[in-house]
N, C-alpha and C positions, 0 to 999 in steps of 0.2 A: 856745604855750599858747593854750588856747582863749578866747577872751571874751564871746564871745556864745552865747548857745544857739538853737536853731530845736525847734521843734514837728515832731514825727513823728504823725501818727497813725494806728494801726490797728485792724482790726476782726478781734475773737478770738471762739471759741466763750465765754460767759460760766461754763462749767464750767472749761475750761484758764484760763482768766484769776483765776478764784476760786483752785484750787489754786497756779498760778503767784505768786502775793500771797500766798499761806500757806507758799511754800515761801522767797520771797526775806525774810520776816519771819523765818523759823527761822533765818535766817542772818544776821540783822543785816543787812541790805540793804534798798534802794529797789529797785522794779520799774524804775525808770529807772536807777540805777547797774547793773543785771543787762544791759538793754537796750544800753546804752552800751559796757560791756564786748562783748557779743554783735557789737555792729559793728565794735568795732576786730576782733577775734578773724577776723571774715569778712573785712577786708579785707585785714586781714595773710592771711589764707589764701589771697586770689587775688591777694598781692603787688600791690596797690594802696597808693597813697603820697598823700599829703596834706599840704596846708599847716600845719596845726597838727601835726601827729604830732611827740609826744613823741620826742625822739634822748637823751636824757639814760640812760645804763645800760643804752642798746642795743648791741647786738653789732655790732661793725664789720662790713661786706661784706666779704666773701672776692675778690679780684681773678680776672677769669678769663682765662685767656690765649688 
């Protein structure tokens, strides 16, 4: 589980950024809850693994021979 947080900061066109914060409020979301998902999503996609990464109600690996 995670305990600490760090600061990310980026630089957006401030139109993407306007809409992006209108679209994560339509959805009952934080720009930072959207963000945070976004990262796990990329590094699960390039099977990148971490010290915090939740295991609880994940699919066990598959053995390869």
């Amino acid at each position: 589980m995670e305990t600490k947080s760090a600061r990310l900061t980026i630089l957006i066109d401030p139109v993407k950024k306007e809409a992006f914060e209108q679209l994560c409020a339509a959805q009952d979301l934080t720009p930072s809850q959207v963000v945070r998902q976004l990262v796990r999503g990329y590094l699960e996609q390039h099977g990148v693994t971490y010290r915090t990464k939740n295991v609880i109600g994940a699919r066990p690996r598959r053995k390869t021979a």
